[in-house]
C-alpha positions as CSV (number, residue, x, y, z in Angstrom):
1,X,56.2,3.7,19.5
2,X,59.4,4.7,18.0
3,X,61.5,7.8,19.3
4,X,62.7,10.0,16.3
5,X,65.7,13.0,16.7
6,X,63.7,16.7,16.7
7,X,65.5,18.3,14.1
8,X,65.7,21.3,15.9
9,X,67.5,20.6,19.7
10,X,68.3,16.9,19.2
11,X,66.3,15.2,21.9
12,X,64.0,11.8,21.2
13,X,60.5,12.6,20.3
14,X,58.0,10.1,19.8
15,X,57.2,9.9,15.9
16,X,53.8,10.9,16.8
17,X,54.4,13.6,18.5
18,X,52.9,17.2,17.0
19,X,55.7,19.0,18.6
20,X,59.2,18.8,20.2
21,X,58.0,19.2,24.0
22,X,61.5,20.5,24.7
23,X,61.9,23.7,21.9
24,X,58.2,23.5,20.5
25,X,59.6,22.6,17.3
26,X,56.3,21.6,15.2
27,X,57.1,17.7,13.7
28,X,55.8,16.6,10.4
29,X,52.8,14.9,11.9
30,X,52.1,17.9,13.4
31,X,51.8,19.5,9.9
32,X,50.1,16.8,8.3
33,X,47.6,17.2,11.2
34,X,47.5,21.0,10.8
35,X,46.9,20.9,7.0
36,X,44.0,18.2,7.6
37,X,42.1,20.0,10.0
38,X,42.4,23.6,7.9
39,X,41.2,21.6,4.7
40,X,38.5,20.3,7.1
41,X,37.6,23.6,8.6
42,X,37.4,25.7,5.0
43,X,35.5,22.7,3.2
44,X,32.8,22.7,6.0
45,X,32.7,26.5,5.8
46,X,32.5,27.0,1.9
47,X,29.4,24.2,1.8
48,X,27.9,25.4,4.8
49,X,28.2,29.4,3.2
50,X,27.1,27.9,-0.2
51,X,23.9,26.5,1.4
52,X,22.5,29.1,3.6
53,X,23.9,31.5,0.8
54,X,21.8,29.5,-1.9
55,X,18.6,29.4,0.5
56,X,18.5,32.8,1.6
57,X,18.6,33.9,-2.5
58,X,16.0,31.4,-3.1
59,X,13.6,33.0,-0.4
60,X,14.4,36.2,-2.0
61,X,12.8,35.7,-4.9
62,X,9.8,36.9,-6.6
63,X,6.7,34.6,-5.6
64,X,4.5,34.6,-8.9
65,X,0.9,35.8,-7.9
66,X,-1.1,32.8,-9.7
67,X,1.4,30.6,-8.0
68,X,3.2,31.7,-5.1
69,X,6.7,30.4,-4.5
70,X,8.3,28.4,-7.6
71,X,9.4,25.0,-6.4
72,X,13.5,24.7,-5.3
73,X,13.5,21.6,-8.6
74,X,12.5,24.1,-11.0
75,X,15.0,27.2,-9.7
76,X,17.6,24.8,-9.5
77,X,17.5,23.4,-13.1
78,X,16.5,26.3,-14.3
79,X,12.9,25.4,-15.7
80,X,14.4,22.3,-17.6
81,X,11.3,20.4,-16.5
82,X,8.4,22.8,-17.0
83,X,5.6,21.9,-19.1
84,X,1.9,23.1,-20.1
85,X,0.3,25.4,-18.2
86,X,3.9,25.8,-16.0
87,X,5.5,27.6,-19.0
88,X,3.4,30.5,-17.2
89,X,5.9,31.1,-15.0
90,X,9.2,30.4,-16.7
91,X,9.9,34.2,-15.9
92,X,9.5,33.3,-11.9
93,X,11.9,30.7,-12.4
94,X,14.8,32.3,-14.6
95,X,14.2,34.9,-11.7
96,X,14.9,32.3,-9.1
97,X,17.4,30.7,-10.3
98,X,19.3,33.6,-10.4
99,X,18.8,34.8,-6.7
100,X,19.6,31.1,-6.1
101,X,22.6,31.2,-7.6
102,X,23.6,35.1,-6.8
103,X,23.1,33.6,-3.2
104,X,25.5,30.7,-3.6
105,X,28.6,32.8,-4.7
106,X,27.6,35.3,-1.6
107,X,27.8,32.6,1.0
108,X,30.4,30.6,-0.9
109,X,32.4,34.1,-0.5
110,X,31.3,34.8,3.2
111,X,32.1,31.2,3.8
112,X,36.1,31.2,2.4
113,X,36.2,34.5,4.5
114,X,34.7,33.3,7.5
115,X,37.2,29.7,6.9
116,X,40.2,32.2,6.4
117,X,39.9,34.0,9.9
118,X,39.1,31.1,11.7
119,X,42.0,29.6,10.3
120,X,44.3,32.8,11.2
121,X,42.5,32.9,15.1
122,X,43.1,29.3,15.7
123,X,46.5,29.2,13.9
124,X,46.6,25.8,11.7
């Protein structure tokens, strides 16, 4: 383990160190380590906002009567696939497929906030 100068009060540091224990003086692996676990932390909140954002739209929306609930494959695509006697309920889907994706912005909104203060609480 090689000792490096801190930059800040002179003393040998290891090069792994995340700090200077002397002055507190965050190193560059420190940084590195910071910036990993932020990127970390925002990515898991956007995807996780984006899903339960995207699934609470899709339960939101309009069951068709003859029906019920359109299947996720159809809201998703947008009724790429329908055919016959599913043309019926191309409305249902347009329908869902916009609550689906009105919910995914939400929660892929609420999840960068959420990321941002978590980030600002715990400081990396």
């Amino acid at each position: 383990m090689p000792l490096i100068q801190c930059v800040e009060c002179g003393r040998e540091i290891s090069n792994e160190a995340m700090s200077c224990p002397a002055c507190g003086k965050v190193t560059d692996t420190g940084k590195t380590l910071a910036g990993k676990t932020r990127y970390i932390l925002i990515t898991q909140c956007v995807v996780s906002g984006i899903v339960i954002g995207g699934y609470t739209g899709y339960s939101a929306s309009p069951i068709s009567p003859m029906f019920g609930q359109v299947p996720i494959i159809h809201a998703i695509t947008n009724g790429t696939f329908l055919k016959g006697m599913d043309m019926t309920v191309v409305s249902y889907v347009k329908e869902s497929f916009n609550c689906l994706m009105y919910g995914s912005i939400g929660g892929l909104s609420l999840g960068y906030l959420v990321a941002r203060f978590l980030t600002n609480i715990l400081r990396i």
